[in-house]
N, C-alpha and C positions, 0 to 999 in steps of 0.2 A: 565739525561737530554740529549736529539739529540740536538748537536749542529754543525755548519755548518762544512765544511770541507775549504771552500775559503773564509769568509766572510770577508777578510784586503786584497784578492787577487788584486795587483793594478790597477785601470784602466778595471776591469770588473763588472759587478752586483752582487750581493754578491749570491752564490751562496748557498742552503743549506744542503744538502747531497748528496750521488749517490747510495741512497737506490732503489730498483726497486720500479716502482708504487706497489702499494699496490691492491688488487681484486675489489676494490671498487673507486680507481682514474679513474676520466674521461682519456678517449682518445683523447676526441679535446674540446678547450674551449674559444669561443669570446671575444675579446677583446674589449670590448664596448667603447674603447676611441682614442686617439690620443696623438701624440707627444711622450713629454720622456716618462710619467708613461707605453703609451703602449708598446715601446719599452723594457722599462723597464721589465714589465710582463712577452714579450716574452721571455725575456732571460731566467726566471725562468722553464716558460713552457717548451723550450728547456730541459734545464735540467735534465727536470724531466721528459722526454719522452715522452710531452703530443704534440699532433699540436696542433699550434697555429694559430686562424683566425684573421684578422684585418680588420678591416672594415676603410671604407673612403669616401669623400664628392672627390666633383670633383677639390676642390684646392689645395686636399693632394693627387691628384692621383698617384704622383710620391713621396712621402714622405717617411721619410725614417723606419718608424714603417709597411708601406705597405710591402717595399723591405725586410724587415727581418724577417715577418712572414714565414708561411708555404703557407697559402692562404690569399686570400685579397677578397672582396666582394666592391663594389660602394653601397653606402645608400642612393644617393641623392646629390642633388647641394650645394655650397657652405658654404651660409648661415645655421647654427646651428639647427634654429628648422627645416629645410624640413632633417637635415642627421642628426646628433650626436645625436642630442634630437627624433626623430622619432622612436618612438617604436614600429609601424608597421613593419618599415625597419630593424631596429636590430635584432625582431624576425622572420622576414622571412629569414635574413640573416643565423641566426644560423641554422633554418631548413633545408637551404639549401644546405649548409655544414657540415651537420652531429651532431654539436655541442651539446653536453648534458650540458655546463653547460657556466656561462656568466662572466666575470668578467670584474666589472664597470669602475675600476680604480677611481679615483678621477674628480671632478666637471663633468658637465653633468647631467646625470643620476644617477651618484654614490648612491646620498641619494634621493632620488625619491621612496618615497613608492609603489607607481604605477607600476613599473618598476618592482621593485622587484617582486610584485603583478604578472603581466602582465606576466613573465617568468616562474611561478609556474606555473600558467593559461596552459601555453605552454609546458610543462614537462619539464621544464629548470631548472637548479638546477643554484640559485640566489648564488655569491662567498660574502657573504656578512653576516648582520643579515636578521631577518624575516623583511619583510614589517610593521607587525607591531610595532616592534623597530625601524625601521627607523620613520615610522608617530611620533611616542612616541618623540622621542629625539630629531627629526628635527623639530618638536612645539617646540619652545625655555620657552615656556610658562607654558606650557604640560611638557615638562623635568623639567623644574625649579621648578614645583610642586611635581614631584614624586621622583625627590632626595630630596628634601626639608623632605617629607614625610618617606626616608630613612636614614634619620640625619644627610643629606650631609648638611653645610654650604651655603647659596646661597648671589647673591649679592640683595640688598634692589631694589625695582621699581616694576613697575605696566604694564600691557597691554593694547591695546586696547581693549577699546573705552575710556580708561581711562587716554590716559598719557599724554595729554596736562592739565589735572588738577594734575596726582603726578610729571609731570616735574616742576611746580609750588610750589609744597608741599614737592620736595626734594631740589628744588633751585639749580642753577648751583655753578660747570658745570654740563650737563646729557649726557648720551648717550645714542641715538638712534640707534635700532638694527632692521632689520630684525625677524620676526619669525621664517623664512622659510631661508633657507640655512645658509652660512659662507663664510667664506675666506674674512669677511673684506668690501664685499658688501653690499653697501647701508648702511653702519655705517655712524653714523652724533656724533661727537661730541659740543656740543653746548654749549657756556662760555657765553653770551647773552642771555636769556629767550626772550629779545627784537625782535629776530628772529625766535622765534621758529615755528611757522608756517610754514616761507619759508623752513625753514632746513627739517620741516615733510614731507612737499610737496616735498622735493630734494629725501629724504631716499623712500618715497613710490613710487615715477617714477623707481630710481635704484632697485628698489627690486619687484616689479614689469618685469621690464627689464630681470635682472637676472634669479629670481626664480618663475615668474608666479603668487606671491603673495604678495601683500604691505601690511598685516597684521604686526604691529611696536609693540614695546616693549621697553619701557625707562627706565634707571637705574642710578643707582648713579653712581657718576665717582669719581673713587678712585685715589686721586695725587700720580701721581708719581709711581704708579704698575708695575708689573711684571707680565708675562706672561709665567705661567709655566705649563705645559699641562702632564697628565701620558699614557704610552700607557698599553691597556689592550687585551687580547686575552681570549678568554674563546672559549671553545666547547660546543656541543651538549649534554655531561655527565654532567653535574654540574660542570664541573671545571675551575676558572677563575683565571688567574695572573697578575698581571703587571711587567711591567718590563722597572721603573724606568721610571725617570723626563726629559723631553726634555725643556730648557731654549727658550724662543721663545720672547724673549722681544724686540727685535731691528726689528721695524717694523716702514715702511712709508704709512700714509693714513691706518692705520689699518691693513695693508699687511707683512707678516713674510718678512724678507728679509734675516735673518741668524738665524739660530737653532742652538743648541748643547747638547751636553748629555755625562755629568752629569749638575745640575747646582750648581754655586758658593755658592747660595743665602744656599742650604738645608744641613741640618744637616740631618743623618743618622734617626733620629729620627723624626724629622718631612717628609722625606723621606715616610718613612713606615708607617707614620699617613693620608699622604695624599693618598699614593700606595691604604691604608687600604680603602677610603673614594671611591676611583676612582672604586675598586674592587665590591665596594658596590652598587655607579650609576649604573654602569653594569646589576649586578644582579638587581636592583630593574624595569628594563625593557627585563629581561628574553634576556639579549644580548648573540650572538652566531658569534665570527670572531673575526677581527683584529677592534679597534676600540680605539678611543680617548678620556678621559674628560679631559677637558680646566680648568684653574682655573686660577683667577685672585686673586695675594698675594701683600699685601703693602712692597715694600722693609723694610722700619723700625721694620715691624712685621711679617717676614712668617710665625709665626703659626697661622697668623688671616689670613686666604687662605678663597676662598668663590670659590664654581662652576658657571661655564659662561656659558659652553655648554658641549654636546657630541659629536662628529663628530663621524657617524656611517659610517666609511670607514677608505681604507687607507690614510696615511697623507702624503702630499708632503715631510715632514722630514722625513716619517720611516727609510731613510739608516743611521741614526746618533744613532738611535737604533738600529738598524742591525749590525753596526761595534761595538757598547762595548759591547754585549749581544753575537755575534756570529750567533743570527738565520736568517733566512732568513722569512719575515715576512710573504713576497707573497704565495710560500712555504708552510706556514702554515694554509694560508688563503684555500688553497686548498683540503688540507689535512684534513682541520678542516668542510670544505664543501661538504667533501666525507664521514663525517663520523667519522673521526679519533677520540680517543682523544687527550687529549696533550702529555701525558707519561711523564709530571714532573710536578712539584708543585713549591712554590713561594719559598722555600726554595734555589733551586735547581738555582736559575736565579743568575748570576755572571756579575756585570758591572766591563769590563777593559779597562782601560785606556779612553781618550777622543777624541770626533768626533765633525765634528764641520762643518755643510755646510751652503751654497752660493747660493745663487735663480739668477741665468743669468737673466736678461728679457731684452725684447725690450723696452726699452726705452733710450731715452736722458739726462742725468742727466743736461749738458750744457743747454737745454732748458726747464727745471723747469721739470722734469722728465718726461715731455711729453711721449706716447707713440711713438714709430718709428716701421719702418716696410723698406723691403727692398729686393733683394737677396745676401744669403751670396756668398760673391766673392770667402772668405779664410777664410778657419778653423782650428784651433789648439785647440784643447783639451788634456787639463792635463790630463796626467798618470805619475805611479810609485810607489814606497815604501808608503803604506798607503793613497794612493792619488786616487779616484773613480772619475769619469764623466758618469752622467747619462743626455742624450742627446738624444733628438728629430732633431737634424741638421745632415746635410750633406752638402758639396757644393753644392751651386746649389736652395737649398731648398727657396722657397719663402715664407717671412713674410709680413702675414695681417692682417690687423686689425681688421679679422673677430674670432679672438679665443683671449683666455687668453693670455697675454705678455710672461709668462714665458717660455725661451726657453731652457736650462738645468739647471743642480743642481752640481758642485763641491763639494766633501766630501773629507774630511780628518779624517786620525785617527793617534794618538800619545799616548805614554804613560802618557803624562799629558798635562794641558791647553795650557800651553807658548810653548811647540811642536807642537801641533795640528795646533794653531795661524799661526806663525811662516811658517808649512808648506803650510798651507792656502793661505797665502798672499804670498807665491812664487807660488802658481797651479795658484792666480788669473791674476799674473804679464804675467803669461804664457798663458793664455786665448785670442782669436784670434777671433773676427768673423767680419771681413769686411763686409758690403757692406749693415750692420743693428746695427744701434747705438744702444749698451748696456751699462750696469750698473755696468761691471766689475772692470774697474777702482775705481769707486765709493766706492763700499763694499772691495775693497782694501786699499782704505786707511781710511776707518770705521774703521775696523778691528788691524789700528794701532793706534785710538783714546787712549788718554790716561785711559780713563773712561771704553772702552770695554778691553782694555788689564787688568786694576784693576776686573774685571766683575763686576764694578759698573754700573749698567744698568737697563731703568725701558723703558716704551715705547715709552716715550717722547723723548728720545734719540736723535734717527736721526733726528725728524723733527727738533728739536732745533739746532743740529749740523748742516746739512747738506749743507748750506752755504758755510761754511768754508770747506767744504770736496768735493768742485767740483774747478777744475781749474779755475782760472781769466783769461781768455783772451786763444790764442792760444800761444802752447811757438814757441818760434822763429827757433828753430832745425826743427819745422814739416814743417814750409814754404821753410827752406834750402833745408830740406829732397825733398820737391816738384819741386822747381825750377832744382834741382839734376835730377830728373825724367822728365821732360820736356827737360830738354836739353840731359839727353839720346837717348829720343824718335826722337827729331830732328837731331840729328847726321846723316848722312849719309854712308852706309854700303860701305866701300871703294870696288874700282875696280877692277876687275880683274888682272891687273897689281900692285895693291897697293897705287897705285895716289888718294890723294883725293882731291877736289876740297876746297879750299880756302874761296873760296865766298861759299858754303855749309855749312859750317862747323859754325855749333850756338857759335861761342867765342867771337865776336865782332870784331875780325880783319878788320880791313881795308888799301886800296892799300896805303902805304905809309902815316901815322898817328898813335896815339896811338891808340890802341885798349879800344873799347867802350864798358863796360860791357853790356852784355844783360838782360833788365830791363823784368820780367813777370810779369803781372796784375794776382794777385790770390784772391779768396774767399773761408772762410769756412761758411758755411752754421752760422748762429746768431750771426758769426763777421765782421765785418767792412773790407771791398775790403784792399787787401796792395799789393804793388808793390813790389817785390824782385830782387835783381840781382843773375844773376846766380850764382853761388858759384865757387869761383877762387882756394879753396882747394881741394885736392884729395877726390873725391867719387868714392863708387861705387857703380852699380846700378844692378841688377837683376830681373826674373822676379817677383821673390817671398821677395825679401828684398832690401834695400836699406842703406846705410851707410854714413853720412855724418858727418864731424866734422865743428865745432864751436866752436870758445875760446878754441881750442887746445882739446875740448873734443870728442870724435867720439860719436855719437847718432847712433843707427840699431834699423828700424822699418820692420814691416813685412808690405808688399804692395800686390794689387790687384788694376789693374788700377790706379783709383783716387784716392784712399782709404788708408792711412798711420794705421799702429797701434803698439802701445808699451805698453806696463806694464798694459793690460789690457784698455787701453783707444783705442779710433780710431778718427779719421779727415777724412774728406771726401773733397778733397781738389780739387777746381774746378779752370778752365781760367774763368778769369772775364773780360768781357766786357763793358767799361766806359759809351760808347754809348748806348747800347741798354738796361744797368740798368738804365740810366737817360731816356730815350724815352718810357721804361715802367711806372717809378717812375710816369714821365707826365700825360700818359693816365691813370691812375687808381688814381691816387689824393694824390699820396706819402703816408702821416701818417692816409688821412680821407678812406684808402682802411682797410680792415678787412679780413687777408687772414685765412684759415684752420692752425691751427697749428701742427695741425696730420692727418694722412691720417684715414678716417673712417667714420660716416655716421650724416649725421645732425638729429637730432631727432627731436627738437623743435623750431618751429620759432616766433617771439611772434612781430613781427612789420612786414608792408607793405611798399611798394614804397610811397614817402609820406611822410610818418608817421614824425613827431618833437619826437625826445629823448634828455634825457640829459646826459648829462657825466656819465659815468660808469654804464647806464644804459645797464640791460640784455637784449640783442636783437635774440641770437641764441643761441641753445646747440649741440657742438658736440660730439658724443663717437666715443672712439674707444677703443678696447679690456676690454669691460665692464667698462671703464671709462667716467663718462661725464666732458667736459671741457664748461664752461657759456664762449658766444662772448660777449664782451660787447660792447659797444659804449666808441670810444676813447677820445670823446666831446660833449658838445652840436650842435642839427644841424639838417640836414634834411635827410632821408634816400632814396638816390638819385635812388641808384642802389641793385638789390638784386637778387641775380643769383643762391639761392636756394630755394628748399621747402623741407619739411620732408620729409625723405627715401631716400634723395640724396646722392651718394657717392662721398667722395673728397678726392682729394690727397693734401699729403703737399703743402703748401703755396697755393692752390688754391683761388679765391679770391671768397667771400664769398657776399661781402655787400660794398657799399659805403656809409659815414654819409658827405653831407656836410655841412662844419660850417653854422650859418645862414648867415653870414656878406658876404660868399661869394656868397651865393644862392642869394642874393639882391641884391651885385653889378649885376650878373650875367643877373639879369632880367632889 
C-alpha cells in the first residue's frame, strides 16, 4: 500500500509521496474553486510537481488561494453565477493556461454533471467521476433508487410531486431535502404538518437559490440519529475501497460543524458491513475518484444504518481521513484521474489513531449565529505536533457575504479520542481572526460538553445545547482590557527633554484635588453601552496584545485596533456616544426600526409603504452566505418606511423598514 510520507506533518497539508509524476500525470491543472479547499489543492499539486492555476472573481483578486498558485486567471465579477459558477469562463480559463485537466474541489461546480460534461466537451480531463455518476447520485431520488436496487438499506419517503401527501402518510416529524445538491441546503425539518406548505415554499426558494433546482424529497426523520458517512475511492480498473467511518453528527441547521475518524458509535463489524454496503453504492453507479456515501444510524441501533446520499466529490472532512489512513486523498484523486490504479486493496487500509476537526466560519454565535463578514485585522493559526490548519485567510483578506461562511478547518490527530480532544480545544483557544466574528470560541467549548467528550452524540446535539454554550453578557476583563487601550492611545509621547505635560496625560489628575478616574463610554456590538474607568492597575498594552488584571488575575488578549480576542472568542469593542445613539434611536423610531442583522442581500419583500401587519408578521428575507434569515414585524402597525427592494445589498445594522404601532400613527394624524 503507498502511503503518505508527511501526512501528521504539523501545520502543513498532508502531503502524499515524492514519487515523480508518473508518464501519464498532467502538467498543469485548474483549480475551479476558492478559498481553503483551493489552497488546499494547491499544496498537493505543488508537491507533486504539477502547476497550479487558480482562478478568481474580482473580490478575491488579492486572496490568498490566488497568491499561492502558480498562475491565477480573473473569471468574472464578484457575484457567483457571472465567475465560480460560469462555465464558459473556467473553460476558457484552462485553455488558456495550458491546463489539461480541472479540479472542482468542493461546492460550486463540484457535482455539476454539466461541468463535468462541458470539460470532456473541451479535452479536459474532469478530477472527479463521470458526469454521468455525478447526474446518478446528485438525483437524491435517482441514487436512493439504484442503491436500493444494490441492497443498500435506504431511509422510507417519497419525491415529488408526491410528498406533501407521504409527509401526511409518514407523519411528523419529516424532512425536507433538496434533490439536487448537499451541504445542508435547503433541508427543512418539520415537527408541525400544520406548516407544511410554508416550510415547502422555504426549502424550494433555498434550493432553488443554491442549486438551480427546487425538485424536494421528504423522508422520515429518525429521533435522535447519527451521522456517519464512509469514504470511498475506486479507479478506473475495477477497484474500489473504503477507508473507514467519519462521525459527522454535531451539526447546526443541518451543517457539519466537527467531524472525526474513527467513530465511538461502530463496532469493527458493523464497520465492515457498512464499509461493504458503501463499496457497493459506488459500484452500482460505475463511480471513479474520491467520493462519499452518507448514512443515517439510530444511536440505539447502529446496525439499523439506512443511506441518505452520495456526495460525488471531495468532502470538507477528508483531512480526518487523511491523518489515520496516512493517504493523501487529493493525491489520489489525481493519480486515479490520469489513469493510475490504486495498487492496494481494502485489506491493505490501516486506521491509526484519532483525527478530529473544526469548521471556522463567519459567523456570530453571540448573535444567534448569524452570518458576519469583516476584514481580518489579525490572524493566528494553530500549528504543531499533530495539529493541521487548512485556511483560505491571510491579513488583510476581506469577508462577504457573497460565498460560503466557512473560513478554515483545524485538524488534530492523537493516538486516541481524549488526546485528539484535548489537543483540539488548545488549537481552538489558540485560533485568532480579528476583525470577522467566528465560531471558534463556540466549538471550543462544544467539544468540552460532557455528552461530546462521552461521544454520546446524535444531531440534535448542538442545537439543543447551544445556549448554554455561548457567553451571557460581555465579561468584564474585555472592557478593562479596552479602557487599558484607550488610555494607551491617549497618552502622550513624552518630549524631547523627557517632561510630560500634566494636563495631557489621561489619569484624571487635577491642579490640587483628588484625582478623578477617567470614565469611557464603551459598546460591544448586541450589548447594552457601559461606562468604564480606566483601570488604576498595572497594564500593558502593545500593538499586538494587551494585558490587563482584574481581581488580582491578569487576563492577555490578542488586539487589532478595536478588536480584543482570547481562547478563540473576539469583541469588537467600540467609543459610544450617549448623544448621538439617542438622536439616531429618535429618528428611526427605536424598537418600531427593522435593521439588516447580516450584511447580504434582501431577496424577498412581501409588504409596501402602507401596508397594516401584525406582530411577527414576515415582511422581508435576507441572505447571506446561502443563508435566509425572515424580518419580521416587531408589532402590530403600519409600515411607514421601507428603504428596500429585492437585489438590494445591506450591510449590518442597516435599516431596512419602519412598522408604526397604529396608536401612534393616529395620534400622529
Amino acid at each position: 500500500m503507498q502511503k503518505t510520507t508527511q501526512a501528521q506533518a504539523p501545520g502543513h497539508a498532508t502531503q502524499a509521496t515524492t514519487r515523480e509524476k508518473t508518464p501519464a500525470m498532467f502538467d498543469t491543472v485548474l483549480v475551479a474553486n476558492r478559498g481553503e479547499i483551493a489552497v488546499r489543492v494547491i499544496r498537493t499539486l505543488r508537491a507533486m510537481g504539477v502547476r497550479s492555476v487558480a482562478v478568481y472573481s474580482d473580490a478575491d483578486a488579492d486572496a490568498r488561494h490566488v497568491r499561492e498558485a502558480d498562475t491565477a486567471v480573473r473569471i468574472g465579477p464578484a457575484p457567483a453565477s457571472e465567475s465560480y459558477l460560469s462555465v464558459p469562463a473556467l473553460l476558457d480559463a484552462a485553455r488558456r493556461t495550458g491546463a489539461q485537466a480541472v479540479h472542482p474541489g468542493y461546492g460550486f461546480l463540484a457535482e455539476n454533471a454539466g461541468f463535468a460534461r462541458a470539460c470532456a466537451e473541451a479535452g479536459l480531463v474532469f478530477i472527479g467521476p463521470s458526469a454521468d455518476a455525478i447526474a446518478l447520485m446528485g438525483d437524491k431520488i435517482r441514487a436512493k433508487d439504484t442503491v436500493k436496487t444494490a441492497g443498500v438499506p435506504v431511509v422510507p419517503g417519497a419525491a415529488d410531486p408526491e410528498i406533501v401527501e407521504a409527509a401526511r402518510e409518514l407523519g411528523a416529524p419529516v424532512l425536507l431535502k433538496p434533490s439536487a445538491g448537499g451541504g445542508g441546503k435547503g433541508m427543512r425539518l418539520v415537527r408541525d404538518l400544520a406548516v407544511l406548505e410554508e416550510e415547502i415554499a422555504a426549502a424550494r426558494r433555498e434550493a432553488r437559490s443554491s442549486f438551480g433546482d427546487d425538485t424536494l424529497l421528504v423522508e422520515r426523520w429518525i429521533d435522535r440519529p447519527r451521522h456517519i458517512e464512509i469514504q470511498v475511492l475506486a479507479d478506473a480498473h475495477g477497484n474500489v475501497v473504503h477507508l473507514g467511518e467519519r462521525e459527522c453528527s454535531l451539526q447546526r441547521r443541518h451543517q457539519k460543524i466537527i467531524e472525526e475518524a474513527p467513530s465511538v458509535l461502530l463496532t469493527p463489524e458493523i464497520r465492515a458491513a457498512m464499509g461493504a454496503a458503501a463499496v457497493e453504492a459506488a459500484r452500482s453507479c460505475g463511480y471513479v475518484g474520491a467520493g462519499t456515501v452518507e448514512f443515517i444510524v439510530p444511536g440505539v441501533d447502529p446496525a439499523s444504518y439506512y443511506f441518505m446520499e452520495m456526495n460525488t466529490r471531495l468532502q470538507v472532512e477528508h483531512p480526518v481521513t487523511e491523518l489515520i489512513t496516512g493517504l493523501d486523498l487529493v493525491e489520489w484523486q489525481l493519480r486515479v484521474a490520469a489513469g493510475e490504479p490504486l495498487g492496494f486493496g481494502q485489506d491493505d487500509v490501516r486506521l491509526d489513531g484519532w483525527a478530529i476537526e473544526a469548521r471556522i466560519c463567519a459567523e456570530d454565535p453571540s448573535r444567534g449565529f448569524l452570518p458576519s463578514g469583516g476584514t481580518v485585522l489579525a490572524l493566528d493559526e494553530p500549528h504543531g505536533e499533530g495539529v493541521r490548519t487548512d485556511s483560505g485567510l491571510a491579513e488583510g483578506t476581506e469577508v462577504s457575504s457573497l460565498y460560503d461562511p466557512m473560513l478554515s478547518k483545524v485538524i488534530v490527530h492523537g493516538p486516541d479520542r481524549a488526546t485528539a480532544l484535548r489537543k483540539l480545544r488548545a488549537a481552538l483557544a489558540g485560533t485568532v481572526t480579528l476583525g470577522v466574528p467566528t465560531n471558534a470560541g463556540f466549538l471550543r467549548r462544544l467539544l468540552a460538553h460532557p455528552d461530546v467528550v462521552a461521544g454520546d452524540l446524535d444531531t440534535g446535539l448542538v442545537e439543543r445545547e447551544a445556549e448554554g454554550l455561548v457567553p451571557d453578557g460581555v465579561p468584564e476583563e474585555v472592557y478593562a482590557a479596552a479602557a487599558a487601550v484607550r488610555v494607551a492611545e491617549l497618552a502622550p509621547a513624552p518630549a524631547a527633554d523627557g517632561w510630560t505635560d500634566p494636563f495631557a496625560v489621561p489619569s484624571g489628575w487635577r491642579l490640587g484635588g483628588t484625582p478623578k478616574p477617567l470614565a469611557l463610554p464603551l459598546r460591544v456590538p448586541g450589548a447594552e453601552p457601559v461606562t468604564v474607568e480606566a483601570p488604576r492597575t498595572a497594564s500593558r498594552v502593545t500593538d499586538r496584545s494587551v494585558t490587563v488584571t482584574v481581581d488580582g488575575i491578569a487576563h492577555r488578549f490578542r488586539r487589532a485596533g478595536d478588536w480584543l480576542g482570547r481562547d478563540g472568542d473576539s469583541w469588537h469593542v467600540m467609543d459610544h456616544d450617549p448623544v448621538a445613539a439617542a438622536l439616531s434611536g429618535a429618528r428611526h423610531g427605536g424598537a418600531d426600526t427593522l435593521a439588516a442583522p447580516m450584511p447580504g442581500t434582501v431577496t424577498v419583500v412581501k409588504v409596501a409603504v402602507g401596508d397594516e401587519v401584525a406582530a411577527g408578521q414576515s415582511l422581508l428575507v435576507v441572505e447571506a452566505m446561502k443563508m435566509e434569515h425572515v424580518i419580521s414585524a416587531p408589532h402590530a402597525g403600519t409600515v411607514t418606511e421601507l428603504d428596500v427592494s429585492p437585489g438590494t445589498t445591506v450591510a449590518m445594522d442597516q435599516i431596512l423598514a419602519v412598522v408604526t404601532p397604529l396608536e401612534q400613527k393616529e395620534d400622529a394624524s
